[in-house]
C-alpha positions as CSV (number, residue, x, y, z in Angstrom):
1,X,-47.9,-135.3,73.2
2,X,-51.3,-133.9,72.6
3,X,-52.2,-131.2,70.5
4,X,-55.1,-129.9,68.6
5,X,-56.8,-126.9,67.2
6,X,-60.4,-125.4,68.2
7,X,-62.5,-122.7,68.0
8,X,-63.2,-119.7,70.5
9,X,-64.9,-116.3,71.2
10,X,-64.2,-114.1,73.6
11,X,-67.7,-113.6,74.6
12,X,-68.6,-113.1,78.6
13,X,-71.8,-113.3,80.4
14,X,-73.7,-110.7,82.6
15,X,-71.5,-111.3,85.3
16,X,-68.4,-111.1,83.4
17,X,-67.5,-114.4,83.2
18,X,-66.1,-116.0,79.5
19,X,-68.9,-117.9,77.9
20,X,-67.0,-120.4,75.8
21,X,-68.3,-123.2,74.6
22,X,-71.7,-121.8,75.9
23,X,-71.9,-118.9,73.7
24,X,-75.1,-119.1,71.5
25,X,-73.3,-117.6,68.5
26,X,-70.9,-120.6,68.5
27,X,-73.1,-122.5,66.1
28,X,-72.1,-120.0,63.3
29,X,-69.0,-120.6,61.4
30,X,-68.4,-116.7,61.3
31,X,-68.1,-116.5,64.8
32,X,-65.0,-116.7,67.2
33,X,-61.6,-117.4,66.0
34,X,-59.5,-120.2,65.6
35,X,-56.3,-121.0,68.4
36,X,-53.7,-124.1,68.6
37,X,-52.9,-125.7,72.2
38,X,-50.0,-128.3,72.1
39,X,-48.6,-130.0,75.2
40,X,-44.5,-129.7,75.3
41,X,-42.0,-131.4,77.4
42,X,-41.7,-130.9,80.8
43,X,-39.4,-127.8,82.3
44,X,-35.9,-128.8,83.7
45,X,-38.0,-129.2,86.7
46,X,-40.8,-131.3,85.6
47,X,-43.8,-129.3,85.7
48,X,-46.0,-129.7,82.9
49,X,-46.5,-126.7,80.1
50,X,-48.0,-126.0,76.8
51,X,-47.8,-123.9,73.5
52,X,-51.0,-121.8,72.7
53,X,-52.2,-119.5,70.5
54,X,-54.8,-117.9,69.1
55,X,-56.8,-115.3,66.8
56,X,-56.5,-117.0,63.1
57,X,-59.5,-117.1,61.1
58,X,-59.2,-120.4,59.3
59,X,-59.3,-123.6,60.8
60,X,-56.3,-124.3,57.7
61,X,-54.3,-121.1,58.9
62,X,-54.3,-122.8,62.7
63,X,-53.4,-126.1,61.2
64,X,-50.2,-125.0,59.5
65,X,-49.3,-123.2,63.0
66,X,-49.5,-126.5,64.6
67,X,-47.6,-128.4,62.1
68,X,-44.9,-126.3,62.7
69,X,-44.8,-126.8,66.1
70,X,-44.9,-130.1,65.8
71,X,-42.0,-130.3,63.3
72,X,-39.8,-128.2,65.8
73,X,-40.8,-130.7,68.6
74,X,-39.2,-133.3,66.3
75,X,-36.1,-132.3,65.8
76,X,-34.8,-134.2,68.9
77,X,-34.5,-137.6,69.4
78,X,-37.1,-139.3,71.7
79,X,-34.7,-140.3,74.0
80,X,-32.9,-136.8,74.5
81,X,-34.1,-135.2,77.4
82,X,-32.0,-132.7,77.2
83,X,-33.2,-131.8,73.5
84,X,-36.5,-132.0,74.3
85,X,-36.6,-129.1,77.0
86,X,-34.3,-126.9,74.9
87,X,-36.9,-127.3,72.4
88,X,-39.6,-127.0,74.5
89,X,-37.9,-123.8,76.2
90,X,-37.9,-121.9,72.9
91,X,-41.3,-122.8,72.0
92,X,-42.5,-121.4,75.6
93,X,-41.0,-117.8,75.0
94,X,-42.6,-117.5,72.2
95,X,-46.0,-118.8,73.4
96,X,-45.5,-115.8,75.7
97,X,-45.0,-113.2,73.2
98,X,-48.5,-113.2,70.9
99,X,-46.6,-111.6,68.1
100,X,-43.2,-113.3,68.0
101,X,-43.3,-115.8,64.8
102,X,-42.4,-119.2,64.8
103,X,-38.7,-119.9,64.1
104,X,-37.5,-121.0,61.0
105,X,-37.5,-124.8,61.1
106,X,-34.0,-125.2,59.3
107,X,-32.4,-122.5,61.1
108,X,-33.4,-124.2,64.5
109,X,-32.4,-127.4,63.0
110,X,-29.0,-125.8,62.3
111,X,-28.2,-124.3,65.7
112,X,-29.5,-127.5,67.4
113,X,-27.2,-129.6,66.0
114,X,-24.3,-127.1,66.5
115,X,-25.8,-127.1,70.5
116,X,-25.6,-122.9,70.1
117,X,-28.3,-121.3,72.1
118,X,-31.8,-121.5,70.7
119,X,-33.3,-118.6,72.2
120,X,-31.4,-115.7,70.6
121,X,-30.4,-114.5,67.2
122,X,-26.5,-114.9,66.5
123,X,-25.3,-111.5,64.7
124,X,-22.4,-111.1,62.5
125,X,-20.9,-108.9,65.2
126,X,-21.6,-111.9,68.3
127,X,-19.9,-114.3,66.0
128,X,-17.1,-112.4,64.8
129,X,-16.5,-111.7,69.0
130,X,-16.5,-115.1,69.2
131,X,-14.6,-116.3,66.3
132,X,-11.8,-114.0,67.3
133,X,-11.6,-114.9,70.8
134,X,-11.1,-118.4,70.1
135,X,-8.2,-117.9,67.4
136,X,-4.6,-119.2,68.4
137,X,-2.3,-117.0,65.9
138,X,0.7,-114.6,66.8
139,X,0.0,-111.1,68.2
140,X,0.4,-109.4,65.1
141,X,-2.0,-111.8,63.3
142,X,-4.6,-111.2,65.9
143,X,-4.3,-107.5,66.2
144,X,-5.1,-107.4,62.1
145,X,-8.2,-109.0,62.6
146,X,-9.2,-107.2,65.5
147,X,-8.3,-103.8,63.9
148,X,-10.3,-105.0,60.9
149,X,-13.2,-106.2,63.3
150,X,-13.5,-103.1,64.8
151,X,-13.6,-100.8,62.4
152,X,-15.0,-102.1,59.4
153,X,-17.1,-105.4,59.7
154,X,-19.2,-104.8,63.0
155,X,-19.5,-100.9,62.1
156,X,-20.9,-101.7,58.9
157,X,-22.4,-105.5,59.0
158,X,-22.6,-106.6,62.4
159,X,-26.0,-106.1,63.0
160,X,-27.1,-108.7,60.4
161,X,-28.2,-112.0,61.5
162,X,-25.6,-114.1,60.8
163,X,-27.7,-116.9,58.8
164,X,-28.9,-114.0,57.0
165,X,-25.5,-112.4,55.7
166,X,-25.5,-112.4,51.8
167,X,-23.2,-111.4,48.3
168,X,-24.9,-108.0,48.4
169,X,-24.6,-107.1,52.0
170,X,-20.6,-107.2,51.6
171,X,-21.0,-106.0,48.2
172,X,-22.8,-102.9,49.9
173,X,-20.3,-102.9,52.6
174,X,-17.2,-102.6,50.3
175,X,-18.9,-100.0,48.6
176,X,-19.2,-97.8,51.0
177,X,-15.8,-98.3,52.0
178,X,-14.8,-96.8,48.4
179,X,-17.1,-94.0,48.7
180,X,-15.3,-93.1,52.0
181,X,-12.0,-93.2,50.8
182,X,-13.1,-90.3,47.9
183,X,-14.6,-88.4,50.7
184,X,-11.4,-88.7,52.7
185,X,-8.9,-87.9,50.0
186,X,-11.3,-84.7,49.0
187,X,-11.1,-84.1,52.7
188,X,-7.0,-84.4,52.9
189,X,-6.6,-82.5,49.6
190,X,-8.9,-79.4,51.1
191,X,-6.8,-79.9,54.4
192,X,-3.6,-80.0,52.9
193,X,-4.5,-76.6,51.0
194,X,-6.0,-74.8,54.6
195,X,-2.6,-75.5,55.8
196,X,-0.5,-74.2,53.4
197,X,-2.6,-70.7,53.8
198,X,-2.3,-71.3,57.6
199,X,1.7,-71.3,57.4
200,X,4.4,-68.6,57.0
201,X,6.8,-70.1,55.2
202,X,9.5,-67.1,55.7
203,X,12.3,-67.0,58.9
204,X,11.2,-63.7,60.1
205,X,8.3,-62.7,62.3
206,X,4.8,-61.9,60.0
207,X,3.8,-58.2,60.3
208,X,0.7,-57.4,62.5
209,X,-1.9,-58.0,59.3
210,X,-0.4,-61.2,58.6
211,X,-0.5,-62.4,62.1
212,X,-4.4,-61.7,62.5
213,X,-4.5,-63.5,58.9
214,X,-2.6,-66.6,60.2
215,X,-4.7,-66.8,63.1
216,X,-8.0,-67.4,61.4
217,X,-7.0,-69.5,58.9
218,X,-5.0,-71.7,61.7
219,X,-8.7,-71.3,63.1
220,X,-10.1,-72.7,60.2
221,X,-7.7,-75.7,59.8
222,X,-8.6,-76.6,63.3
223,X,-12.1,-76.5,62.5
224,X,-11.2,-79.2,59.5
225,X,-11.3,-83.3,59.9
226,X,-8.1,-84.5,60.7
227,X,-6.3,-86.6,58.3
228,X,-7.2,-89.9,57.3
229,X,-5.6,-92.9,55.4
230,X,-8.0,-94.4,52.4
231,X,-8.8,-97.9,52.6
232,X,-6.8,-98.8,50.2
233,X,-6.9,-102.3,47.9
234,X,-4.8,-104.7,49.2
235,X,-6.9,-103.2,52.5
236,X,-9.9,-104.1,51.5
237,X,-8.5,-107.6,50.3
238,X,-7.2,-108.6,53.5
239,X,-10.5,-107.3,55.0
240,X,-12.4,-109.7,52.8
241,X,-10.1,-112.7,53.9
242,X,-10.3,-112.0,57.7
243,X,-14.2,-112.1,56.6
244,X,-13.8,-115.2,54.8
245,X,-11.7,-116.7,57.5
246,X,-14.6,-116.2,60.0
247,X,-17.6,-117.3,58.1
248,X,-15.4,-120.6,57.3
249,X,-15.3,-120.9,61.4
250,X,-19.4,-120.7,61.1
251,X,-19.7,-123.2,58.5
252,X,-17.3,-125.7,60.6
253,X,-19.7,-124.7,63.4
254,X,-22.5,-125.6,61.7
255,X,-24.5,-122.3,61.5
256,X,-24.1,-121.5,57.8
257,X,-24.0,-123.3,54.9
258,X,-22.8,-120.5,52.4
259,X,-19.6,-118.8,52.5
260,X,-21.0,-114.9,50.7
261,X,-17.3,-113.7,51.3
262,X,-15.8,-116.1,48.8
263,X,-18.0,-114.8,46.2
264,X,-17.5,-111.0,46.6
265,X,-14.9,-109.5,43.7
266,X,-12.7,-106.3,44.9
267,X,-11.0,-104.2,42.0
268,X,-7.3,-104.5,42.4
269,X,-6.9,-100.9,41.8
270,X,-8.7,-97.4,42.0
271,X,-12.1,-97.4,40.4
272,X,-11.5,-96.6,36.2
273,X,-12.0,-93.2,34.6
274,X,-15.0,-93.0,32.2
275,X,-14.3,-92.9,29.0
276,X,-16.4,-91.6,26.4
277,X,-17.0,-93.8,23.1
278,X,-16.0,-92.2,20.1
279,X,-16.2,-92.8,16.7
280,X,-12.4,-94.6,17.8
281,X,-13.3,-96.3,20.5
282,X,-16.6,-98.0,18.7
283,X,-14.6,-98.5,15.8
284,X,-12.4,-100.7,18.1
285,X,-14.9,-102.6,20.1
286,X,-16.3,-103.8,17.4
287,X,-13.1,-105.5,15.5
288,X,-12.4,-106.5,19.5
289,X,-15.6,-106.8,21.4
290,X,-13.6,-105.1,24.1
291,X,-14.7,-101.8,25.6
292,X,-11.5,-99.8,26.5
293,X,-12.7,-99.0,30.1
294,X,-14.9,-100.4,32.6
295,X,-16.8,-97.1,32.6
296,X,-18.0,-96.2,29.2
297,X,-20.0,-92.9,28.7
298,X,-22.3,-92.2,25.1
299,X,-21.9,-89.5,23.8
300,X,-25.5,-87.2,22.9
301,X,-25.5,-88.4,19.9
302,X,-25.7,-92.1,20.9
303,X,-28.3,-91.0,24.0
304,X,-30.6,-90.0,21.4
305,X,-30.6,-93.2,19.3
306,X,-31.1,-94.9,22.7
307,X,-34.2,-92.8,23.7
308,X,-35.5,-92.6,20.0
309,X,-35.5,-96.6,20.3
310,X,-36.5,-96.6,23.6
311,X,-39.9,-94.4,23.3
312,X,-42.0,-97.1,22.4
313,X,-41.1,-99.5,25.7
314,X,-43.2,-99.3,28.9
315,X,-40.0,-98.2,30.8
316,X,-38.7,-95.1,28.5
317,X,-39.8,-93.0,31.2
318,X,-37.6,-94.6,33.6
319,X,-34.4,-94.5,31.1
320,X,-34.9,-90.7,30.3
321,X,-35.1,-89.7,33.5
322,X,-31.8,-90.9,34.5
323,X,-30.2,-90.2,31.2
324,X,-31.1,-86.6,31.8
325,X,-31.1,-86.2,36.0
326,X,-28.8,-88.9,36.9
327,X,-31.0,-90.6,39.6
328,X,-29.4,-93.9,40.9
329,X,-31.3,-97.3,39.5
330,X,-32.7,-97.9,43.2
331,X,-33.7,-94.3,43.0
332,X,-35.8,-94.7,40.2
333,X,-37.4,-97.7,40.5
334,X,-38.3,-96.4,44.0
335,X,-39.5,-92.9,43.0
336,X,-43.0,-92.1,44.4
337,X,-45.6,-89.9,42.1
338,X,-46.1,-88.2,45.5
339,X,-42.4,-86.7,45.4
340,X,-43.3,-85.4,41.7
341,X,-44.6,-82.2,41.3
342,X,-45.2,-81.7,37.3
343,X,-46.3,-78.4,37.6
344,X,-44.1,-77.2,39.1
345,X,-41.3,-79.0,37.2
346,X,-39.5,-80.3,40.8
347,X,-38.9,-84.0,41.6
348,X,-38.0,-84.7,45.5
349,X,-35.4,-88.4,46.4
350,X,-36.9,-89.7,49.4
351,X,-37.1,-93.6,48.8
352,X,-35.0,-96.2,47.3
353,X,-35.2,-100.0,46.7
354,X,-32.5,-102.0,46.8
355,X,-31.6,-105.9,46.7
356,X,-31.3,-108.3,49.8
357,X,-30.1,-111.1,48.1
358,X,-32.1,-111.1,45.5
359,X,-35.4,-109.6,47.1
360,X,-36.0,-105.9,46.5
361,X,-36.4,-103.8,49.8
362,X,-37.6,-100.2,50.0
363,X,-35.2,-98.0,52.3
364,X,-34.3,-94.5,52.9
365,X,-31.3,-93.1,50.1
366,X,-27.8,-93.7,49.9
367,X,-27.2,-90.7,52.0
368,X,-28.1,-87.5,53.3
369,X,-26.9,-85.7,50.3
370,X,-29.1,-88.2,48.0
371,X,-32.4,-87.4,49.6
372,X,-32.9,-84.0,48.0
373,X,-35.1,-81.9,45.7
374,X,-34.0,-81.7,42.2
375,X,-35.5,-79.6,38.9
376,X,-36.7,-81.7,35.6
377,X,-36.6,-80.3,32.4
378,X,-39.5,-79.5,30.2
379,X,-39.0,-82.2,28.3
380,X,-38.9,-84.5,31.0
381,X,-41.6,-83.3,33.1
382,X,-44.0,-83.8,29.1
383,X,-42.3,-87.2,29.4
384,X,-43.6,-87.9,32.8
385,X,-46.8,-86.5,31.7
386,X,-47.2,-89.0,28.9
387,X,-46.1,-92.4,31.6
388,X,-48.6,-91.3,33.9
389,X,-51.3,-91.1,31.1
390,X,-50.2,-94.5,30.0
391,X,-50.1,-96.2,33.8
392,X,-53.4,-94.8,34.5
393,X,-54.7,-96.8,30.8
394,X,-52.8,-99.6,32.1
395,X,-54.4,-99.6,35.4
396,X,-58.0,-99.0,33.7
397,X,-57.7,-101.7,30.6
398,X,-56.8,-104.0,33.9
399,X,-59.8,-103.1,35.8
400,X,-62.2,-103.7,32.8
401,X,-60.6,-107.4,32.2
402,X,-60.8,-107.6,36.1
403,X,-57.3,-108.0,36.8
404,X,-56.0,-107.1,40.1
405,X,-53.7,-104.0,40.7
406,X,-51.5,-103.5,43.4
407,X,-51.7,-99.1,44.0
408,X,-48.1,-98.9,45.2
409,X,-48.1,-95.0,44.5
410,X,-44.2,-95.7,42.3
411,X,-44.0,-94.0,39.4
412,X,-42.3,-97.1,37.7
413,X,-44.4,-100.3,38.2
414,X,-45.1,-103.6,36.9
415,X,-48.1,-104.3,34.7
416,X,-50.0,-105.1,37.9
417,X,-49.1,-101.9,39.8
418,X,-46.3,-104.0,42.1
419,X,-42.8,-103.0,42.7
420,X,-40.2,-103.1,39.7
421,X,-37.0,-105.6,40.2
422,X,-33.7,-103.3,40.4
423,X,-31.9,-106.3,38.2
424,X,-34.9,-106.9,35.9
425,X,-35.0,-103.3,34.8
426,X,-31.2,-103.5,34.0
427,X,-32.2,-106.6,32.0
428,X,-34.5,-104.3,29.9
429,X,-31.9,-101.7,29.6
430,X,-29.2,-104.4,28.4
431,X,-31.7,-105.8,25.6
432,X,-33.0,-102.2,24.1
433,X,-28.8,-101.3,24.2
434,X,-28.2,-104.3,21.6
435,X,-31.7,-103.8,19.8
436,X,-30.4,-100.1,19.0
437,X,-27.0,-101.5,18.1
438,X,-25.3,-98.9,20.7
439,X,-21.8,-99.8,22.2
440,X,-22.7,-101.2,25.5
441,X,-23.0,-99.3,28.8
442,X,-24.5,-100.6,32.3
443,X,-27.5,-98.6,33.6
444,X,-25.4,-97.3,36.4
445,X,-23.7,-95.6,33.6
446,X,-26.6,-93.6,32.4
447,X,-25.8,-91.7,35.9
448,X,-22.1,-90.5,34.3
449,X,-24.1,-89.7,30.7
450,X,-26.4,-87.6,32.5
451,X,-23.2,-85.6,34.2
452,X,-21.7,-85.1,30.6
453,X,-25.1,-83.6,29.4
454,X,-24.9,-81.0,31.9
455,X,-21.4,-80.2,31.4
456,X,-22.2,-79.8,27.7
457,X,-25.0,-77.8,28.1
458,X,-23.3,-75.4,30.2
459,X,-23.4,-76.6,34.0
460,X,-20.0,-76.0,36.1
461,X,-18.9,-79.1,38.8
462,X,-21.2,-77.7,41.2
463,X,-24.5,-77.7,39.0
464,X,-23.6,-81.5,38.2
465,X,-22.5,-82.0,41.9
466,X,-26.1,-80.7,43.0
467,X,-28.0,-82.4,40.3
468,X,-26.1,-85.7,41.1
469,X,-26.8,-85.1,45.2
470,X,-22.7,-85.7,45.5
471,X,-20.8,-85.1,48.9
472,X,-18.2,-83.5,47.7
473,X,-17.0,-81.4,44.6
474,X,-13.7,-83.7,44.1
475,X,-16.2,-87.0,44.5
476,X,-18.2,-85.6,41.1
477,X,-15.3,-83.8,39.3
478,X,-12.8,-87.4,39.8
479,X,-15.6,-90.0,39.0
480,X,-18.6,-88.9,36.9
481,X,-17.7,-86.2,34.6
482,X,-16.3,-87.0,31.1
483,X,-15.2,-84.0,29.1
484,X,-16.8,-83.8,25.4
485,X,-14.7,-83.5,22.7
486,X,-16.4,-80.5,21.0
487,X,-17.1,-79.1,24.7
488,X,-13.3,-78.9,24.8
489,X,-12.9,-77.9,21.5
490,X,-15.4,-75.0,22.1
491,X,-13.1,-73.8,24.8
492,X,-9.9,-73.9,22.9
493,X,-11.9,-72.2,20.3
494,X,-13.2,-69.4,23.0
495,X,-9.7,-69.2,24.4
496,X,-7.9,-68.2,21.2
497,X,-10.7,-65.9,20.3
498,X,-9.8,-63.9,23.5
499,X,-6.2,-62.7,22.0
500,X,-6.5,-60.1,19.5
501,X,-4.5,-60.4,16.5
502,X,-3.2,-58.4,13.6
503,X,-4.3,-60.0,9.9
504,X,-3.7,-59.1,6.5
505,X,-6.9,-59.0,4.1
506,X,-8.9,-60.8,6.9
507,X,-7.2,-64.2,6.8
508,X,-6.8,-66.1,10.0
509,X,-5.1,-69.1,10.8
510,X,-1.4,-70.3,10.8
511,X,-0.6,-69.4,7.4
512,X,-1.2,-65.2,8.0
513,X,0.3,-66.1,11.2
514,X,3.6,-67.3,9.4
515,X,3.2,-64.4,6.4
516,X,2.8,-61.7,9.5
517,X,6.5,-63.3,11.2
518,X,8.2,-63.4,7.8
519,X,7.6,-59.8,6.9
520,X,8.6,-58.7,10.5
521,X,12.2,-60.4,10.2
522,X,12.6,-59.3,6.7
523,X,11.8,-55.9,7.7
């Protein structure tokens, strides 16, 4: 079938008519643009057609276009009629639509094959459908995966194309489902306690006061969510196998070639308690090599032999901040100088970038609660200071060796101005832990040691529940706080001192205490 590129303008002549080929300023190279015409089959009822396009400024750029068509017109044999116009259908639409790009050859090449409809993009949610209305298993079976269908995969993944679906989509996804069942037992717990206020536990009839009482706090409780069951583990496993059952059915059909279900790991059990790593605990890891949780804390002593280390890297910036203000990695690496205000000391959570796959993607936070305005200390915002002094040196000493920079407006950028990897930071954070010789902790961690800071310096649940952008109090007081062995001690410490106590010649301590009881009984 013929096919060819060519040049064109869009010049018209007095009377409005297109010049084309006529136009005097044809004979420079500047002028006009470049556009691809390729004949394709016939329709289902024979009359001839074509692909065009237009508008690319290289002869080269047109080229590749049509190679591409061409490439898709191959995919069926010469002989299949049938191919041919399914091929050629799909190449017409988006002929029609200027802006629609070309389909990606092995993902046509996939769903041809499979003989699935060319024309539209499967989603998780239209193949799930699909997968589950073609299962032969008992009743019971089939209400499972339906029930797990319907309120867990479509909700939270069925909008993804399905060639598309990926490890950290379903890692996303199953996160989510555990940070819904914290905010759901925090939800019960308050419930539970609105209740027991609403109720009069005695036989006879309240008074008058009580009655008005009882009826706004029943008002309250009726105001409440209702109560929910958690997702539980052995949920979220068989979740992950209906999953994995469904995406097998794809790969039998042909449209994937990857199973990302059979490579996502669920804890058995609730997420661990952070544990701090004392003098004990090190002791231990290092005749072992085993940490004694999965969430390990440092204590301030260990945070400042990791910053002290630390200073002289590119990214210390980056590491304080989150040791001190608990921003998520994402956060961080997506922070915009625009959303710092150093005189004023205020830093504002408005963008994050995240993985698909592998490739980072800037989106909105986690949630509503995470996109908030939060204070920095003085010795952060001086820290801040000194990074942007250094970026801008970076960004000059570039522009005199005449090295290009990409002005992405982060705070936290590569040494050409272009977005930080998530993972490659956390590689950086991983080799300065073992340079400094600290027990090991995983950046996400630097989140929990920046909770334990504020509690020691002072800050209540709430303080660290604002600063870490939480949802709800029992979310921050279950999973990021680790109490400090001297904080506790200075409370045990502040409690005794609140008894006053009779002492001979100004001792203290168990000794007087035990001289003061034996002189009462021998008395």
């Amino acid at each position: 079938m013929k096919g060819s590129t060519y040049r064109r303008c869009y010049c018209r002549s007095e009377d409005g008519k297109p010049l084309g080929k006529a136009c005097p300023q044809m004979s420079s190279r500047r002028h006009g643009v470049y556009a691809v015409r390729q004949e394709l089959p016939a329709r289902g009822d024979g009359t001839r057609r074509s692909f065009s396009r237009a508008g690319y400024t290289t002869a080269k750029e047109a080229q590749d276009v049509l190679d591409k068509v061409r490439a898709l017109l191959a995919l069926p044999d010469g002989n299949d009629q049938d191919g041919q116009t399914r091929i050629g259908d799909l190449l017409e639409n988006i002929s029609k639509d200027k802006k629609a790009p070309l389909p990606d050859l092995e993902q046509t090449r996939r769903r041809f094959r499979a003989g699935q409809p060319l024309t539209a993009q499967l989603t998780v949610g239209d193949w799930l459908d699909e997968w589950l209305e073609g299962k032969r298993r008992r009743k019971t079976t089939l209400n499972g995966y339906a029930s797990h269908i319907r309120v867990h995969l479509k909700p939270r993944i069925g909008h993804l194309q399905l060639d598309r679906l990926n490890v950290g989509h379903l890692v996303e996804m199953f996160d989510a489902i555990a940070d819904d069942n914290e905010t759901i037992e925090a939800e019960n717990a308050e419930r539970r306690e609105q209740q027991k206020r609403a109720t009069w536990g005695k036989r006879s009839r309240p008074p008058a006061p009580e009655t008005e009482r009882l009826a706004a706090e029943r008002a309250k409780l009726a105001e409440m969510p209702p109560y929910r069951r958690v997702t539980g583990a052995a949920t979220q496993q068989r979740i992950r196998a209906t999953l994995r059952a469904a995406l097998n059915g794809a790969i039998s059909q042909q449209l994937l070639t990857f199973n990302p279900a059979a490579h996502v790991e669920l804890e058995s059990g609730k997420r661990p308690k952070a544990l701090l790593w004392t003098d004990e605990h090190v002791e231990r890891w290092r005749e072992t090599g085993e940490a004694p949780s999965a969430v390990m804390v440092w204590t301030p002593a260990q945070v400042g032999e990791f910053l002290d280390h630390a200073e002289g890297d590119r990214l210390y910036a980056l590491f304080h901040l989150i040791a001190f203000r608990g921003l998520r990695r994402g956060e961080a690496v997506g922070q915009n100088w625009a959303d710092i205000d150093l005189e004023k000391g205020l830093l504002r959570v408005s963008t994050t970038i995240v993985q698909d796959g592998w490739t980072p993607m800037e989106s909105a936070p986690k949630t509503e609660d995470s996109a908030a305005v939060i204070a920095l200390g003085p010795a952060t915002t001086e820290v801040l200071r000194e990074h942007r002094v250094r970026q801008l040196a970076e960004r000059a000493a570039r522009a005199e060796d005449r090295l290009p920079w990409t002005d992405t407006g982060k705070a936290f950028v590569q040494e050409d101005g272009t977005w930080l990897h998530p993972e490659k930071v956390s590689d950086v954070f991983r080799r300065l832990c073992r340079e400094a010789g600290l027990p090991p902790i995983n950046l996400r961690d630097l989140r929990h040691v920046a909770a334990t800071l504020i509690h020691a310096g002072g800050g209540d649940i709430h303080t660290i529940k604002e600063t870490l952008r939480h949802g709800t109090i029992q979310l921050t007081s279950d999973t990021y706080t680790s109490l400090l062995p001297q904080v506790d001690m200075e409370a045990a410490k502040n409690a005794e001192a609140q008894v006053p106590r009779a002492r001979r010649d100004g001792s203290s301590g168990t000794a007087a205490h035990a001289a003061l009881t034996q002189g009462a009984s021998n008395d």
